[in-house]
C-alpha positions in Angstrom: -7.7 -14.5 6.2 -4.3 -13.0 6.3 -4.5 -12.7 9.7 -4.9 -16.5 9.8 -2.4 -17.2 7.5 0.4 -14.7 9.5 -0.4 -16.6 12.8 0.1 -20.0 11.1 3.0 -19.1 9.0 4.5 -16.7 11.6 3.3 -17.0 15.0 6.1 -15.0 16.5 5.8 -12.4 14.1 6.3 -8.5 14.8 3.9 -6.8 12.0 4.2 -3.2 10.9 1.0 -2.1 8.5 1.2 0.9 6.2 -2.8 1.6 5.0 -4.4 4.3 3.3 -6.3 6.5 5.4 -9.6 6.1 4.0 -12.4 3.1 4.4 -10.7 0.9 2.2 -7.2 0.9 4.0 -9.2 1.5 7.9 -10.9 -2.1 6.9 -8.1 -3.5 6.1 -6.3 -2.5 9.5 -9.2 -3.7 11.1 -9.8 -6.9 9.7 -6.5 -7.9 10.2 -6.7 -6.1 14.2 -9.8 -8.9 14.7 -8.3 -11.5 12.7 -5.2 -11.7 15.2 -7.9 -11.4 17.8 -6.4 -11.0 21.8 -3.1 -11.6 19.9 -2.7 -8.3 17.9 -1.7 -6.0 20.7 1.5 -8.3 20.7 1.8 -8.4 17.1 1.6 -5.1 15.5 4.2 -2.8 16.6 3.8 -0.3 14.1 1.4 1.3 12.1 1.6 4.5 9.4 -1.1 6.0 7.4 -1.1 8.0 4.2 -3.2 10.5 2.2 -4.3 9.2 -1.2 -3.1 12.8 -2.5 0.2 12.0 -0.9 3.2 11.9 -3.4 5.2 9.3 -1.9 5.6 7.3 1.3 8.7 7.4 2.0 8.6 9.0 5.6 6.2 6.4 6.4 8.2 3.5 5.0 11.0 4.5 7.2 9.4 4.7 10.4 7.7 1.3 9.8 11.1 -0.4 8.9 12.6 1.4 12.5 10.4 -0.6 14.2 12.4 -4.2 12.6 9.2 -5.6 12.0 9.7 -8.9 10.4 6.3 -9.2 9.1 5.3 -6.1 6.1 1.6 -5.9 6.2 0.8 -3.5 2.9 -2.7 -2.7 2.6 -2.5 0.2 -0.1 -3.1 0.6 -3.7 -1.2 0.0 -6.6 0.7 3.3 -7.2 1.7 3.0 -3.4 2.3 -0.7 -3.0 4.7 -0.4 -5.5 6.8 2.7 -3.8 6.7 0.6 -0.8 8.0 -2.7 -2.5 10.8 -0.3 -3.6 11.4 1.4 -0.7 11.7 -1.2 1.6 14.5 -2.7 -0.6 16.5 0.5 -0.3 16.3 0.9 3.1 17.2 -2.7 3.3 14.5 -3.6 5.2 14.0 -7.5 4.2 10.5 -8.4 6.3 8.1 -10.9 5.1 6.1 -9.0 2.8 2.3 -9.6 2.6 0.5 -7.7 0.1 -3.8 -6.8 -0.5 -5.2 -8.1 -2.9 -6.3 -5.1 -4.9 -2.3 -4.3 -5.5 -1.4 -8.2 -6.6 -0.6 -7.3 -10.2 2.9 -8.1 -12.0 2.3 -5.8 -14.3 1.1 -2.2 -12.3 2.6 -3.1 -9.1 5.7 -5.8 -9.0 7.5 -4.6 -12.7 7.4 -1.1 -11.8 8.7 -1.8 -7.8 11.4 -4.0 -9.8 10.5 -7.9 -10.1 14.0 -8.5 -8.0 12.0 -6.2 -5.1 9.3 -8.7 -5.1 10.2 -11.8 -4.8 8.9 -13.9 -2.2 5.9 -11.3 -1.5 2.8 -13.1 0.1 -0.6 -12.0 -1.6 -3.9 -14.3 -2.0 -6.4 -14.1 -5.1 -9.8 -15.9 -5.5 -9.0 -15.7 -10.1 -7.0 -18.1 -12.2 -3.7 -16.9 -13.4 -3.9 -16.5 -17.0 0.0 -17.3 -17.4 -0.2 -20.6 -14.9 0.5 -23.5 -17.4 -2.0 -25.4 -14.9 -4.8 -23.9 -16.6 -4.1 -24.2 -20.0 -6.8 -26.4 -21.1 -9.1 -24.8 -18.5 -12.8 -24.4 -20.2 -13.2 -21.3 -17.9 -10.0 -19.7 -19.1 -10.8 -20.3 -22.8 -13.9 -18.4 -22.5 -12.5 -15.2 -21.0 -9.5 -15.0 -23.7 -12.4 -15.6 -26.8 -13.7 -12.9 -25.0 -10.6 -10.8 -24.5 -9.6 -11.7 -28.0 -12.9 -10.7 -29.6 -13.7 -7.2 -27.5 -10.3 -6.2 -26.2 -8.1 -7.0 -28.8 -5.2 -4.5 -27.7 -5.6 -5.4 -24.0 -3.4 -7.5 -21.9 -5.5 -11.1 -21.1 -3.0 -11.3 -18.2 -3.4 -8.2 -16.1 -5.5 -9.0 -13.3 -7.6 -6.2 -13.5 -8.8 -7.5 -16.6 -9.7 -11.0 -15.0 -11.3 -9.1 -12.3 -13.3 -6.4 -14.9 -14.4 -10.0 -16.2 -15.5 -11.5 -13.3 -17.3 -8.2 -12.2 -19.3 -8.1 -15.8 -20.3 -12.1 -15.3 -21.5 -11.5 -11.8 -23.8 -8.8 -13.0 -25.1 -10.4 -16.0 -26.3 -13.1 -13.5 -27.8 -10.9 -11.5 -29.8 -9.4 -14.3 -30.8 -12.6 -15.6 -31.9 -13.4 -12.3 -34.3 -10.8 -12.2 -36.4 -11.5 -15.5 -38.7 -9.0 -16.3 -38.6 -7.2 -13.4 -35.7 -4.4 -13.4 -36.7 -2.5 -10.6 -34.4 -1.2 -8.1 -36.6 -3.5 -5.6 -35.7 -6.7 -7.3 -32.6 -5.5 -8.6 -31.2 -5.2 -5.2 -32.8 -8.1 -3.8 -30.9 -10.3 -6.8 -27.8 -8.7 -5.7 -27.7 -9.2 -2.3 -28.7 -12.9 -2.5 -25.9 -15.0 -4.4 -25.7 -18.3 -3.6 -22.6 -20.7 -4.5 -22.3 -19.0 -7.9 -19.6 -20.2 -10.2 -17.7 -18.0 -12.7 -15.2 -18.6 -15.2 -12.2 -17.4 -13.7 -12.9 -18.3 -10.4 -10.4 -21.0 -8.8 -11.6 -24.1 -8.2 -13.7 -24.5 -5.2 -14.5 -20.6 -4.5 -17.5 -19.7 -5.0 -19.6 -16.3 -4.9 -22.1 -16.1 -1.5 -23.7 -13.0 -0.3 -26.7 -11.8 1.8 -28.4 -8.8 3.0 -26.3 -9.1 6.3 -23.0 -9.4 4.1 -22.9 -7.5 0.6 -19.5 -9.0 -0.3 -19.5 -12.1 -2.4 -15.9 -13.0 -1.8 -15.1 -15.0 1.4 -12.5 -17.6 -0.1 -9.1 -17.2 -1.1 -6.0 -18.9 -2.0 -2.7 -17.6 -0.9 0.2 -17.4 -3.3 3.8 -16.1 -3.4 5.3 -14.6 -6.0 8.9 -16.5 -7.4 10.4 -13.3 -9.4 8.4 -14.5 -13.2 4.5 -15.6 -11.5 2.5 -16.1 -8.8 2.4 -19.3 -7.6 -0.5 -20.6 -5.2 0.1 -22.4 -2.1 -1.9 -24.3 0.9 -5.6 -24.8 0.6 -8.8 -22.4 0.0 -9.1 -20.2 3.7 -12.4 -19.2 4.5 -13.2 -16.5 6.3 
């Protein structure tokens, strides 16, 4: 999907993709790799790994911006998404940025990488903004901050892990209802692995949970959205894989 939205938005785009080298940052590189299909080849001219042990990135964040990619493909985890906001600012490197979806959080990622870093970064999310004004009188929304209000009282109803600990929790409850009775691993499994068009409270509009024993993720829709220096702001229409 962000390879679809990078060959839209940017067709002439050189990328350069900084990833963690484990599974979650490898899928990352390669779903991007068959997104941009025969095109890649052409698109990606650079690409840098790090450790998850590793203390910073900053060797890696300068050979990337060497290459004068204009596209920033950051597929890495908070802690490191945010040293590479930062550093790509001080090496006054000004690419498109386009950051994973784990890492889209104002407060863990974008505050601490300096909110001036991080505007105009590209990210997508499938969850309501709890600070978008759009959904103020969303019945959804008021659900998960009675919820927030009445078991987390000391939390922050805005960080995006908390929408996503939310949506997580919802998703299994359904599952369990699903199975009745029966809590075997069997059935418990079987429930899990066959969602269909399930709607959550803090889903966006029109996205919906799907999975299947050939394809255990339940998220194949999202909305892009581009953050303005205060919020994220969504933009275009749902992209499907």
């Amino acid at each position: 999907m962000y390879a679809k939205y990078i060959q839209q938005s940017h067709p002439n785009a050189r990328i350069a993709v900084l990833y963690q080298n484990s599974d979650f940052g490898k899928d990352y590189l390669k779903g991007l790799e068959a997104g941009l299909g025969a095109a890649a080849g052409r698109m990606i001219v650079a690409r840098a790994s790090y450790e998850p042990t590793s203390p910073t990135i900053d060797s890696e964040m300068a050979t990337l911006a060497s290459s004068k990619a204009t596209v920033f493909f950051n597929a890495t985890t908070p802690k490191f998404a945010a040293q590479a906001i930062r550093k790509a600012a001080e090496l006054n490197w000004r690419p498109t940025q386009v950051l994973a979806l784990p890492s889209a959080s104002i407060q863990t990622v974008l505050e601490p990488a300096g909110l001036d870093h991080s505007v105009g970064i590209i990210s997508s999310t499938y969850m309501k903004d709890v600070q978008d004004p759009q959904w103020a009188s969303d019945a959804g929304l008021k659900k998960y901050l009675d919820f927030m209000s009445r078991y987390m009282p000391g939390a922050n109803a805005a960080d995006v892990f908390n929408v996503s600990g939310y949506l997580a929790a919802q998703a299994l409850v359904h599952v369990l209802q699903e199975c009745g009775d029966d809590l075997s691993r069997e059935n418990v499994m079987k429930q899990a692995t066959s969602i269909s068009n399930l709607e959550l409270d803090m889903l966006l509009p029109g996205i919906r949970l799907n999975n299947s024993t050939n394809n255990y993720s339940p998220i194949g829709q999202l909305r892009m959205m581009r953050f303005d220096g205060t919020s994220w702001k969504l933009f275009g229409e749902v992209l499907a894989e």
